[in-house]
N, CA and C atoms of all chains as a GROMACS GRO file, in nm:
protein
  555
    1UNK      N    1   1.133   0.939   5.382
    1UNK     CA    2   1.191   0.894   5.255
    1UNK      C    3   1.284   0.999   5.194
    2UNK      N    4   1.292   1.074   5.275
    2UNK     CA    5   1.388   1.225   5.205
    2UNK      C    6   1.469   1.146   5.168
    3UNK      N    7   1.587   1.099   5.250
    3UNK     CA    8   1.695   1.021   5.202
    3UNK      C    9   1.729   0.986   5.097
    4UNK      N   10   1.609   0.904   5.064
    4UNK     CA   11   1.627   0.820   4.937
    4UNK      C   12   1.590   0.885   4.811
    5UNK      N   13   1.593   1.039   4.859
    5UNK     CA   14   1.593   1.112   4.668
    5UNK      C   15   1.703   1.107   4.604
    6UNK      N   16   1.727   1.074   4.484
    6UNK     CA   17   1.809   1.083   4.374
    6UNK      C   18   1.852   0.991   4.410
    7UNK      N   19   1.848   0.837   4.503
    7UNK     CA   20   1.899   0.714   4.446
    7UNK      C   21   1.896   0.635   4.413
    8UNK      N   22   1.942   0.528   4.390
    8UNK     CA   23   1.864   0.402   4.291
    8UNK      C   24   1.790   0.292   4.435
    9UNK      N   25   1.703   0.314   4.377
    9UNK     CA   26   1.624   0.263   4.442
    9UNK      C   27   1.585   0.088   4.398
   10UNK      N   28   1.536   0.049   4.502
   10UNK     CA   29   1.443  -0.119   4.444
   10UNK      C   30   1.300  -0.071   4.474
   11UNK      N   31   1.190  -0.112   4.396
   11UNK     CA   32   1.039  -0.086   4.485
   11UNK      C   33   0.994  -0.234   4.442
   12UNK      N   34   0.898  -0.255   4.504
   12UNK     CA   35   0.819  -0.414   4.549
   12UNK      C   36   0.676  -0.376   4.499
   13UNK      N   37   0.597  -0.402   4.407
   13UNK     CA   38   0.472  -0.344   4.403
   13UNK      C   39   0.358  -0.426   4.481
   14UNK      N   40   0.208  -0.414   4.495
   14UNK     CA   41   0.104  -0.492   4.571
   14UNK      C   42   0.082  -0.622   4.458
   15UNK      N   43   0.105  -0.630   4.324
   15UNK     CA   44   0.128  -0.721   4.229
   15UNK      C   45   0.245  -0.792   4.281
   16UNK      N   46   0.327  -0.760   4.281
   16UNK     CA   47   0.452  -0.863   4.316
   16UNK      C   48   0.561  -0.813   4.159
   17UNK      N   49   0.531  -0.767   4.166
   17UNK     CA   50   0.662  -0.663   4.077
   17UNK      C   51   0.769  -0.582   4.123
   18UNK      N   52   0.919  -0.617   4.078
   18UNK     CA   53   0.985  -0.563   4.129
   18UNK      C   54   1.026  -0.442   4.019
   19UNK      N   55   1.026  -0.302   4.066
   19UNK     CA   56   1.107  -0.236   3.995
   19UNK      C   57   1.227  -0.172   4.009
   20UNK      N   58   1.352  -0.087   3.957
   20UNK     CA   59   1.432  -0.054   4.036
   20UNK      C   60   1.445   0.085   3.900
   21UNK      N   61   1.487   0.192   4.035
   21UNK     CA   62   1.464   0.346   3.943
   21UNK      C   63   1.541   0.408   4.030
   22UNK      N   64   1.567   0.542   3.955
   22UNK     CA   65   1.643   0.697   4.076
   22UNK      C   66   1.463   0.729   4.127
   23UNK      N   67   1.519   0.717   4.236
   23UNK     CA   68   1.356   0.852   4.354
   23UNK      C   69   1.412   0.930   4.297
   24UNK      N   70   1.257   1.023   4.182
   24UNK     CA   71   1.274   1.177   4.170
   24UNK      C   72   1.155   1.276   4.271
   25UNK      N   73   1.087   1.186   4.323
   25UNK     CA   74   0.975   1.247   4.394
   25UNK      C   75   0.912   1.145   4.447
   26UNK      N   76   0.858   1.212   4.531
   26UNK     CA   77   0.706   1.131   4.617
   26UNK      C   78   0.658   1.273   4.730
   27UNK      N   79   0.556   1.214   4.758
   27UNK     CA   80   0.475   1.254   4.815
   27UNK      C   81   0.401   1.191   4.931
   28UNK      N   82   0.312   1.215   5.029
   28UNK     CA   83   0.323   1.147   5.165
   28UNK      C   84   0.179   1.035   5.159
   29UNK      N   85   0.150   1.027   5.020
   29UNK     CA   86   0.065   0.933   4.975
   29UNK      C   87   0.184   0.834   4.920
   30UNK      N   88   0.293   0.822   4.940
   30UNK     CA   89   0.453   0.728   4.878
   30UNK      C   90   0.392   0.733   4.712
   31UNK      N   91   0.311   0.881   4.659
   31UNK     CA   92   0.316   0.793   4.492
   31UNK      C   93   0.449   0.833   4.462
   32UNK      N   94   0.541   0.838   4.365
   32UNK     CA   95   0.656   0.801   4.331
   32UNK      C   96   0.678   0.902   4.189
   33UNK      N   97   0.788   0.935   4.182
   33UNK     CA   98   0.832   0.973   4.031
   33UNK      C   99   0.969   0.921   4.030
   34UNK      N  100   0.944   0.776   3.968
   34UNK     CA  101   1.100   0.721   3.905
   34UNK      C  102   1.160   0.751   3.787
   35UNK      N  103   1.301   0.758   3.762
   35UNK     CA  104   1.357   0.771   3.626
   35UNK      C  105   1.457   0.670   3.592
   36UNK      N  106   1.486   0.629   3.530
   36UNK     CA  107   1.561   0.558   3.441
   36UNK      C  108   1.472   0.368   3.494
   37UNK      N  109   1.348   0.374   3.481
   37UNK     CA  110   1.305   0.306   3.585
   37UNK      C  111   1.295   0.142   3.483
   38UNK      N  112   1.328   0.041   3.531
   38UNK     CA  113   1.325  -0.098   3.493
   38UNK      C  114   1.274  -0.174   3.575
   39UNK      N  115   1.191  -0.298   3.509
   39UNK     CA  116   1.137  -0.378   3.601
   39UNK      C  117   1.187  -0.492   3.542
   40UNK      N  118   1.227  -0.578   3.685
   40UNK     CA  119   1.320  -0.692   3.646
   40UNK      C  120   1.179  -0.827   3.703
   41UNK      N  121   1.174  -0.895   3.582
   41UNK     CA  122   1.076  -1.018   3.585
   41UNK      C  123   1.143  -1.131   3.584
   42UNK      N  124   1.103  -1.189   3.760
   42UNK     CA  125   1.195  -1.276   3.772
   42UNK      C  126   1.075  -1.423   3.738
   43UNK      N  127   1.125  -1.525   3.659
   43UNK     CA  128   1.100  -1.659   3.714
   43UNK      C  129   1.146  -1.790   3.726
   44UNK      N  130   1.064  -1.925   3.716
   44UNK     CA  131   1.142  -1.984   3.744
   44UNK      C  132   1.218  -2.031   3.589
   45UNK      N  133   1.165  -2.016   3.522
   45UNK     CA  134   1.277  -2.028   3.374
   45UNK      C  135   1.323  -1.914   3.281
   46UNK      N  136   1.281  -1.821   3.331
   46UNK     CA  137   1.388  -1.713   3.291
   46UNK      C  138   1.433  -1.584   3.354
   47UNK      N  139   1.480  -1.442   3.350
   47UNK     CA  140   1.475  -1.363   3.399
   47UNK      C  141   1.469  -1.233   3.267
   48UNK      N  142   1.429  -1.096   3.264
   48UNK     CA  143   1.398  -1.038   3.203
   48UNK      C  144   1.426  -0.865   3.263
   49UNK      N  145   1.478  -0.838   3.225
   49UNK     CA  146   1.498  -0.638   3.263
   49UNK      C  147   1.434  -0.583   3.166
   50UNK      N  148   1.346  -0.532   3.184
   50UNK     CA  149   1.264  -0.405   3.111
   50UNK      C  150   1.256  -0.276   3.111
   51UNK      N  151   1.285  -0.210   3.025
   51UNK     CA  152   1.344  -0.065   3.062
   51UNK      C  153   1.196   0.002   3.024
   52UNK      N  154   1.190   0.071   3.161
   52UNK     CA  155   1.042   0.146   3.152
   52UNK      C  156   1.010   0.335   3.153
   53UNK      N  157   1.181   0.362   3.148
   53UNK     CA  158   1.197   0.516   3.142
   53UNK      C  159   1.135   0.608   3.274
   54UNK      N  160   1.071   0.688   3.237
   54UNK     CA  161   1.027   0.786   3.391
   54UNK      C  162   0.883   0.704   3.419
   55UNK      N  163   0.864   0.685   3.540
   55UNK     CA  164   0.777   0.644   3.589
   55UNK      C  165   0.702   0.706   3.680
   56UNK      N  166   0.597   0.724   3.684
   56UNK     CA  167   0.497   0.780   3.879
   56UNK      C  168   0.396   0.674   3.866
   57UNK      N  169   0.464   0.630   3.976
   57UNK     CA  170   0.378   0.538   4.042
   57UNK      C  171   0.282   0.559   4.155
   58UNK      N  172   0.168   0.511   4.176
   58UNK     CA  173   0.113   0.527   4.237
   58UNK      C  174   0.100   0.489   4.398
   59UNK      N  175   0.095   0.557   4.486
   59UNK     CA  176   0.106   0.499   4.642
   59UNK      C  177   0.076   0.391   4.680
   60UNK      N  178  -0.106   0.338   4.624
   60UNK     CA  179  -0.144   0.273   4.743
   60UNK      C  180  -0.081   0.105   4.654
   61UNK      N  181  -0.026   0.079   4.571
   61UNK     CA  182   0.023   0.013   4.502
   61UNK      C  183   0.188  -0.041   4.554
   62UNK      N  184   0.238   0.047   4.624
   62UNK     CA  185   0.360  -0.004   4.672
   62UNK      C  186   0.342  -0.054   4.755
   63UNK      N  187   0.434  -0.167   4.806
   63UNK     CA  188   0.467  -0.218   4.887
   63UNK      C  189   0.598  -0.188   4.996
   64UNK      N  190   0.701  -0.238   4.920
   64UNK     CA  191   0.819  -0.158   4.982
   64UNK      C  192   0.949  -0.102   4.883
   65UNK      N  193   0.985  -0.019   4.915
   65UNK     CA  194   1.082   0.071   4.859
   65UNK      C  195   1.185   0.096   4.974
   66UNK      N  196   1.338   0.055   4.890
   66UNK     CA  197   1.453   0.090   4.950
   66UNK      C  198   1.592   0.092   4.872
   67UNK      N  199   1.655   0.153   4.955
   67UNK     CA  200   1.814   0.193   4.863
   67UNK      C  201   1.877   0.033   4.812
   68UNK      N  202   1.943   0.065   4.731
   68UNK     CA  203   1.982  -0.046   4.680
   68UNK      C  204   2.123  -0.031   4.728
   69UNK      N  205   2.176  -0.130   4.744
   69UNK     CA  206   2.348  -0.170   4.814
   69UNK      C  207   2.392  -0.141   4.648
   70UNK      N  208   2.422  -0.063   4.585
   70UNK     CA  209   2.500  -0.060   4.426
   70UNK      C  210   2.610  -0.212   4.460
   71UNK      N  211   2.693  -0.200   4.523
   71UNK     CA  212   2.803  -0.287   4.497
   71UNK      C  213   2.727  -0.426   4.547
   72UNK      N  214   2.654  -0.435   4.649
   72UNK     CA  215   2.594  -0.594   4.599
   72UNK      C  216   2.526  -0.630   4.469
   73UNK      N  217   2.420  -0.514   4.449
   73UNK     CA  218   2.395  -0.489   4.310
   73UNK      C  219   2.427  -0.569   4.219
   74UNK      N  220   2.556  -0.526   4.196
   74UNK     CA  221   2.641  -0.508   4.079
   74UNK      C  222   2.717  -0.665   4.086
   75UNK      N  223   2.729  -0.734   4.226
   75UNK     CA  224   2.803  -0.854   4.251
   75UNK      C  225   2.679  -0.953   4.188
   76UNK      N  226   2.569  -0.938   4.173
   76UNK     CA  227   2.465  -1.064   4.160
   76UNK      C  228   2.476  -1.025   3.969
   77UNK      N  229   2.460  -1.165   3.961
   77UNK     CA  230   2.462  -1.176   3.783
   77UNK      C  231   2.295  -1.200   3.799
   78UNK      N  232   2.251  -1.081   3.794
   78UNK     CA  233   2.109  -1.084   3.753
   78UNK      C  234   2.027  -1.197   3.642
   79UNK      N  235   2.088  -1.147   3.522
   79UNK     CA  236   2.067  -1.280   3.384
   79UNK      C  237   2.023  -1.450   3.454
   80UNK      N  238   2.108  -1.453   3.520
   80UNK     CA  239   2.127  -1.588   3.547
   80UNK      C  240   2.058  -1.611   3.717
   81UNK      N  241   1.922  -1.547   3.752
   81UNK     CA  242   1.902  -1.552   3.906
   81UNK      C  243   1.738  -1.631   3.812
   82UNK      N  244   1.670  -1.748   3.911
   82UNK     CA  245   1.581  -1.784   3.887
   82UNK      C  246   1.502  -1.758   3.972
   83UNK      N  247   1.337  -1.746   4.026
   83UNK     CA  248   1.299  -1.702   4.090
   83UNK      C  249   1.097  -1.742   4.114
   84UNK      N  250   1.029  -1.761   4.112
   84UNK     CA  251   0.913  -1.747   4.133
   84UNK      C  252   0.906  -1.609   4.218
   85UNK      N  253   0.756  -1.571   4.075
   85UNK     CA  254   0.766  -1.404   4.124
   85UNK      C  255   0.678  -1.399   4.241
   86UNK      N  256   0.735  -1.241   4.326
   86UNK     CA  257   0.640  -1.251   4.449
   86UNK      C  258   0.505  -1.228   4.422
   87UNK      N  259   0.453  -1.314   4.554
   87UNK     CA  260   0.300  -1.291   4.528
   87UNK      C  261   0.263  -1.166   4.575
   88UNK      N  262   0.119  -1.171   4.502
   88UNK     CA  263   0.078  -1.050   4.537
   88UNK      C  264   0.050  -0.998   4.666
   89UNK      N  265   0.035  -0.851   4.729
   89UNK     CA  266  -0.030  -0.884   4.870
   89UNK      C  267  -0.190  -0.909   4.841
   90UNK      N  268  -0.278  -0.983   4.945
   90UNK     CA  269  -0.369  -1.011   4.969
   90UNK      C  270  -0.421  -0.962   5.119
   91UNK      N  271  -0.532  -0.913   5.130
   91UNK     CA  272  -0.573  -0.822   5.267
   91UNK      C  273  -0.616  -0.943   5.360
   92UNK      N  274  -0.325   0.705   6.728
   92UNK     CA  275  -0.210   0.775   6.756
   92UNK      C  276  -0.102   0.679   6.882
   93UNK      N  277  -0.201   0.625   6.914
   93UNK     CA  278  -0.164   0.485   7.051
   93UNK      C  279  -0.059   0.425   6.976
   94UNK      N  280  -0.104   0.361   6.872
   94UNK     CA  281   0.008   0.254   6.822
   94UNK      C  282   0.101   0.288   6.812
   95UNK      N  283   0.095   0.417   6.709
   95UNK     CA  284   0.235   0.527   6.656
   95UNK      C  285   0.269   0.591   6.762
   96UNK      N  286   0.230   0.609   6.821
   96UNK     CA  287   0.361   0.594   6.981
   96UNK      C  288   0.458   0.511   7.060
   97UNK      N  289   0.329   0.405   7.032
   97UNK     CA  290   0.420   0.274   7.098
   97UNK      C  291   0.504   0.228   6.978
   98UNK      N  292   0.517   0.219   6.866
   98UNK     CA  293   0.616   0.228   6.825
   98UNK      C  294   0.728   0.298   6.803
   99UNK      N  295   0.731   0.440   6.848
   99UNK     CA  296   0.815   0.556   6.858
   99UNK      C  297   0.901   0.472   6.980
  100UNK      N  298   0.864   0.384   7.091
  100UNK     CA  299   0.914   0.375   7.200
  100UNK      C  300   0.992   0.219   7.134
  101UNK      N  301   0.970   0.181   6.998
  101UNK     CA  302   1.062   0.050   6.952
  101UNK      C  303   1.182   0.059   6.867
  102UNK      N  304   1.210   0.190   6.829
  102UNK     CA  305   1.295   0.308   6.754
  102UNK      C  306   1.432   0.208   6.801
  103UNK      N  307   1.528   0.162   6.683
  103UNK     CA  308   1.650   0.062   6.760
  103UNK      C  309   1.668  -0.101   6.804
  104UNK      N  310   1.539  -0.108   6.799
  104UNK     CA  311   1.534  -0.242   6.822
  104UNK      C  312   1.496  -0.323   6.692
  105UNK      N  313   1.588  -0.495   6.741
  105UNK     CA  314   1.526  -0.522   6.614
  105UNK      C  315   1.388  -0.622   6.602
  106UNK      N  316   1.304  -0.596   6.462
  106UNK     CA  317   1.227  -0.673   6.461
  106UNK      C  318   1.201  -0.710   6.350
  107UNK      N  319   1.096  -0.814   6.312
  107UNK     CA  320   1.061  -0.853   6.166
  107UNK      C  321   0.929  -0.809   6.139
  108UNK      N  322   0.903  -0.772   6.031
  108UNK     CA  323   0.764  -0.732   5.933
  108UNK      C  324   0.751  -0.832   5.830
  109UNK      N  325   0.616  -0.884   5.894
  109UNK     CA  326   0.549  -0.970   5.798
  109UNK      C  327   0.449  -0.931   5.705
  110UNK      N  328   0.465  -0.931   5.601
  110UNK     CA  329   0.359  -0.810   5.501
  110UNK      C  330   0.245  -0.896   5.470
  111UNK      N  331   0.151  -0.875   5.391
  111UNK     CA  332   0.012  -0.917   5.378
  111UNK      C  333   0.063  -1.031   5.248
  112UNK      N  334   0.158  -1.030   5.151
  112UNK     CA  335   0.227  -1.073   5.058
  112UNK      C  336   0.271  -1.264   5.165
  113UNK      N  337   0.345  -1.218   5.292
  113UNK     CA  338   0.368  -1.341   5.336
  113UNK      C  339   0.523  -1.318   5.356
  114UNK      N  340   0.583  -1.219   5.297
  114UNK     CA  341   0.725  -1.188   5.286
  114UNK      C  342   0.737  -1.167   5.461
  115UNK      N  343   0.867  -1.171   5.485
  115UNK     CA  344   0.937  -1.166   5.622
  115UNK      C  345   1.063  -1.054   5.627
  116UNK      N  346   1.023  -0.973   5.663
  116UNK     CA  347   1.119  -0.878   5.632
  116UNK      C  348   1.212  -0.851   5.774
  117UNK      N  349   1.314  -0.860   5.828
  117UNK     CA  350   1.407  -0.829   5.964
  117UNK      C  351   1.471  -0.730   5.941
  118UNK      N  352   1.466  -0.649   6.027
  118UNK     CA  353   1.540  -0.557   6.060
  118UNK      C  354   1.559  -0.449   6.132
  119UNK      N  355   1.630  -0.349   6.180
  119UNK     CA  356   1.625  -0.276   6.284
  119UNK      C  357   1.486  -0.135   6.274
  120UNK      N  358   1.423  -0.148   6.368
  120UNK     CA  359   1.362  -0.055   6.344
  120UNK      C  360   1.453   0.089   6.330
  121UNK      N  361   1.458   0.221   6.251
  121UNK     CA  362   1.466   0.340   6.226
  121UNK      C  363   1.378   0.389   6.254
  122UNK      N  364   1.259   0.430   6.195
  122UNK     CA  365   1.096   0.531   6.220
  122UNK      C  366   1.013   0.452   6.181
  123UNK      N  367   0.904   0.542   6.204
  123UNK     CA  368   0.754   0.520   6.218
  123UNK      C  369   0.643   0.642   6.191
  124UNK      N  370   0.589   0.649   6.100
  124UNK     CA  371   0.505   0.756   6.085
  124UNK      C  372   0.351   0.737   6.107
  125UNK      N  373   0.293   0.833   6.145
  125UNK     CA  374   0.134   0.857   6.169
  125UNK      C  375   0.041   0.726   6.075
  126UNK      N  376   0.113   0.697   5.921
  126UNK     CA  377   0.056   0.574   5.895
  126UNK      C  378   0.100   0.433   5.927
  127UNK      N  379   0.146   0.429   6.044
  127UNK     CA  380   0.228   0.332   6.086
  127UNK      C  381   0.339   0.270   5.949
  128UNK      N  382   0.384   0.318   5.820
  128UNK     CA  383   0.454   0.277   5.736
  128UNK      C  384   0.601   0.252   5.847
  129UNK      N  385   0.677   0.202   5.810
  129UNK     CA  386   0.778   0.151   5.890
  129UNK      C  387   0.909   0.128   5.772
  130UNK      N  388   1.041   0.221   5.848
  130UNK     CA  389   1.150   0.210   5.790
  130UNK      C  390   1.249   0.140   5.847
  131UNK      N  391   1.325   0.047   5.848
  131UNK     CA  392   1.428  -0.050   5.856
  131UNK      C  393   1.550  -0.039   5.845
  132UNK      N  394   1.631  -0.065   5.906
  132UNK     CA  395   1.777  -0.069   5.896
  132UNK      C  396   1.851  -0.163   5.802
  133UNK      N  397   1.937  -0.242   5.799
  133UNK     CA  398   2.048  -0.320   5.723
  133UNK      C  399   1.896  -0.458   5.761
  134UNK      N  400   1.843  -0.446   5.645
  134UNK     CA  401   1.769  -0.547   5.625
  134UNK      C  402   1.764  -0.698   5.561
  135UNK      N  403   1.673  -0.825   5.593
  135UNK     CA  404   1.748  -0.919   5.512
  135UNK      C  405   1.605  -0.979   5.524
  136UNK      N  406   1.560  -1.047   5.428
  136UNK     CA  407   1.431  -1.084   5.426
  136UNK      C  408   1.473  -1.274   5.432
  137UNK      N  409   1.396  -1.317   5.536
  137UNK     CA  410   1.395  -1.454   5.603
  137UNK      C  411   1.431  -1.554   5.503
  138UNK      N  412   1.348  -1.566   5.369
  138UNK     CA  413   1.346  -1.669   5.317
  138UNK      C  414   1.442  -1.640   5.195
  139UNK      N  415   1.562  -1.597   5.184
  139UNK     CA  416   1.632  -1.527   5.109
  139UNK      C  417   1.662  -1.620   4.986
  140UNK      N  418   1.668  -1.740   4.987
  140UNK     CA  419   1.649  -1.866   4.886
  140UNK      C  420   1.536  -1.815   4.784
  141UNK      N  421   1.398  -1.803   4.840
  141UNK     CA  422   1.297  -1.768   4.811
  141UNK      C  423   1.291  -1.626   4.746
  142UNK      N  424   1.374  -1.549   4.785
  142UNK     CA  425   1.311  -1.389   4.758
  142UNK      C  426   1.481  -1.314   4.726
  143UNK      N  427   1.550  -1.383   4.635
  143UNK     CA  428   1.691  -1.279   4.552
  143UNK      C  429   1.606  -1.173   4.520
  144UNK      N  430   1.505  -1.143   4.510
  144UNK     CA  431   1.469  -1.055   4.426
  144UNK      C  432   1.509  -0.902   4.471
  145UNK      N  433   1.467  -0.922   4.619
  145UNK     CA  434   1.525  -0.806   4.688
  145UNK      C  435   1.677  -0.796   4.787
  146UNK      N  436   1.737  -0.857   4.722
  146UNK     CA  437   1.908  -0.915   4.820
  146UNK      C  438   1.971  -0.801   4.796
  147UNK      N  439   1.961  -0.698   4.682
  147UNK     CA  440   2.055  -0.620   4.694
  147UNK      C  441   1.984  -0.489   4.796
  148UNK      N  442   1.915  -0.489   4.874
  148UNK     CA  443   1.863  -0.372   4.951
  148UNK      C  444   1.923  -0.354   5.099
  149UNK      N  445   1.959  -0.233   5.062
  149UNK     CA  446   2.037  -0.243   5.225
  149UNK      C  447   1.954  -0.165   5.352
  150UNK      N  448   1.838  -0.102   5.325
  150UNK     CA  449   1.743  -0.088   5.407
  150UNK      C  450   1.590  -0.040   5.360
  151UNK      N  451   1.496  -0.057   5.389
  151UNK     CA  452   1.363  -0.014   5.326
  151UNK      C  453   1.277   0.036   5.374
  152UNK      N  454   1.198   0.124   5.287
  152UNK     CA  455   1.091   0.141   5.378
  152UNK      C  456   0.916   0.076   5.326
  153UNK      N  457   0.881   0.047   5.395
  153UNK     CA  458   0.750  -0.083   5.402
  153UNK      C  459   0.595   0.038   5.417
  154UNK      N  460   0.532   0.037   5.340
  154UNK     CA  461   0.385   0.088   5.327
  154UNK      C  462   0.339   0.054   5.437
  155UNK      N  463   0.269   0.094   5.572
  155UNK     CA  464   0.184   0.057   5.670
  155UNK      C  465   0.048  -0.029   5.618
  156UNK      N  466  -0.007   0.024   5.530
  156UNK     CA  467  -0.108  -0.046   5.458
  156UNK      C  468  -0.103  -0.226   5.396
  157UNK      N  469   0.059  -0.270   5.387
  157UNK     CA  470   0.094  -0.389   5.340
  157UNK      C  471   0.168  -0.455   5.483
  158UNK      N  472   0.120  -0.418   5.551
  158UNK     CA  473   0.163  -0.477   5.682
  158UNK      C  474   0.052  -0.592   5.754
  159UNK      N  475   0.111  -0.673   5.766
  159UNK     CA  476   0.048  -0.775   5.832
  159UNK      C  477   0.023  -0.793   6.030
  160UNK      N  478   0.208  -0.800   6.010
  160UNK     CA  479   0.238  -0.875   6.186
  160UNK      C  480   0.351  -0.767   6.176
  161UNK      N  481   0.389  -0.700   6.328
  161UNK     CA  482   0.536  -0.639   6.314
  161UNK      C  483   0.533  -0.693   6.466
  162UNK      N  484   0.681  -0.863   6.440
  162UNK     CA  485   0.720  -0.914   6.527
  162UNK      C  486   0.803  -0.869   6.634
  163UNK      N  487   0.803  -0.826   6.770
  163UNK     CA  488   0.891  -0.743   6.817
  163UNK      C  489   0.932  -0.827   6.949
  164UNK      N  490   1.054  -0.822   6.974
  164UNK     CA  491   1.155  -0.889   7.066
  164UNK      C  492   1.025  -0.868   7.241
  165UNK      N  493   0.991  -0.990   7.323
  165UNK     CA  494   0.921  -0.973   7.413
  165UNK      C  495   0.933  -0.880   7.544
  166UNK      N  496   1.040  -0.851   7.536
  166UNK     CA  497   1.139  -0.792   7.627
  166UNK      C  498   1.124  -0.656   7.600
  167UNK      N  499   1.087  -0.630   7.484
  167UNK     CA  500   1.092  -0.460   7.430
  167UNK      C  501   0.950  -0.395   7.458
  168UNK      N  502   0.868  -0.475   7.507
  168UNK     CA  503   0.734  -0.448   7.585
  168UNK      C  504   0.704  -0.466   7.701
  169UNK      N  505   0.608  -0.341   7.771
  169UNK     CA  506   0.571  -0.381   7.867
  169UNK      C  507   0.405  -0.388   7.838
  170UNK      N  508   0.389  -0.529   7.852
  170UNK     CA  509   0.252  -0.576   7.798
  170UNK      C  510   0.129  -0.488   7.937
  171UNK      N  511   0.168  -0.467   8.015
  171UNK     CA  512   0.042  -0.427   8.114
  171UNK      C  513   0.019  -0.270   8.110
  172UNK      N  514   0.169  -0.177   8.074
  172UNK     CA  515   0.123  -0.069   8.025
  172UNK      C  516   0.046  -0.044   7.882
  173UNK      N  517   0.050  -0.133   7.788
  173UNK     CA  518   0.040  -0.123   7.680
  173UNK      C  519  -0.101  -0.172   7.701
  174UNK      N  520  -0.167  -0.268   7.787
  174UNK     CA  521  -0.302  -0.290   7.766
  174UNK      C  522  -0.385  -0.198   7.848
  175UNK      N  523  -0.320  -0.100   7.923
  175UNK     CA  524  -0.394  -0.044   7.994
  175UNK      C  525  -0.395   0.101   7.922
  176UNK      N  526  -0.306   0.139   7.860
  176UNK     CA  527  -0.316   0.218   7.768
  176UNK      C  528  -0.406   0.228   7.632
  177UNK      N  529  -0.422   0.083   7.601
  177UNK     CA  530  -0.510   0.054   7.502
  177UNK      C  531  -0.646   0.077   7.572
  178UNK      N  532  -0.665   0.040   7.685
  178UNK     CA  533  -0.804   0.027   7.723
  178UNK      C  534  -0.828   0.156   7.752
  179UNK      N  535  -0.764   0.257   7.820
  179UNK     CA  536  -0.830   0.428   7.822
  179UNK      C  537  -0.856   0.458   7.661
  180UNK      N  538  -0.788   0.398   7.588
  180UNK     CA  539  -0.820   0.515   7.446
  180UNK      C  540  -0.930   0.412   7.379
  181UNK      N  541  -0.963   0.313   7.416
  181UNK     CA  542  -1.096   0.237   7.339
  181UNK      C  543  -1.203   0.341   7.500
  182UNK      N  544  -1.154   0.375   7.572
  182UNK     CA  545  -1.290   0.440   7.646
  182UNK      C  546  -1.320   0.572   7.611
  183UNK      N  547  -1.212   0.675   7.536
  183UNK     CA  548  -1.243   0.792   7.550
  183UNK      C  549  -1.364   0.841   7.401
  184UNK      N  550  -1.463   0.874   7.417
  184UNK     CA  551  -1.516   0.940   7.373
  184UNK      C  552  -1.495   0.996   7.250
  185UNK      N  553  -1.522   0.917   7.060
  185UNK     CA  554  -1.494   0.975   6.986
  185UNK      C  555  -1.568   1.009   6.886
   0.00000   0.00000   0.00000
């Protein structure tokens, strides 16, 4: 995960939460230190960005984490995406 | 350490990860670490109708622990080394 320090990241949680933050840290347990960190709540009748500031998250709680394409990013009108949120994982 | 080898030997190829969630994740394998967590190339998750949520990601890396199935092209195995390899390390002594 070196790579992905200092960029904006997407993470997927074991809830089914998406968040998106700068990687300021982790550790080889993947817990996390996000910053400028928001979680975008998608459903099927509305959508919602929540600004959640610095975050550490915890490892066994993620799911997946990866770089975000900025310029696709930036092409999707978020506001307006409908969605049923992901489910949770289940063992 | 068996598995995380035999996946060291899938490094390039592509495949899909099916997580415990149900999500379908494709894409090229990159690495593999001791917790079998698994990192991906130019990724695109199957049911993409279903899952905008993650469209803007251009590669990821996946918790070994939220792993379900990691679907791999049949051709990219050789199933008789791989079971005979499995079967010395279920014999050795631990």
């Amino acid at each position: 995960m070196d790579d992905l320090r200092n960029k904006k990241v997407l993470l997927v949680t074991t809830d089914g939460r998406v968040v998106v933050g700068i990687l300021k840290g982790f550790d080889a347990q993947t817990n996390l230190i996000l910053s400028k960190a928001s979680e975008r709540a998608f459903s099927t009748d509305s959508f919602r960005e929540i600004p959640q500031g610095l975050h550490v998250v915890r490892g066994d709680t993620i799911a997946i984490i990866g770089e975000i394409d900025e310029e696709k990013d930036d092409a999707i009108d978020w506001p307006s995406v409908r969605a049923d949120p992901i489910p949770a994982i289940r063992i | 350490m068996l598995f995380y080898s035999f996946f060291k030997t899938l490094v390039g190829q592509p495949v899909v990860v099916e997580l415990k969630n149900d999500m379908l994740i494709q894409g090229t394998l990159v690495s593999v670490d001791q917790f079998l967590n698994i990192k991906l190339d130019g990724v695109r998750v199957e049911d993409e109708r279903k899952y905008p949520h993650v469209a803007s990601l251009k590669n990821s890396f996946i918790r070994g622990s939220v792993v379900r199935y990691v679907h791999i092209p049949a051709t990219a195995v050789d199933t008789a080394l791989l079971q005979d390899a499995a079967r010395k390390e279920s014999q050795q002594p631990k």
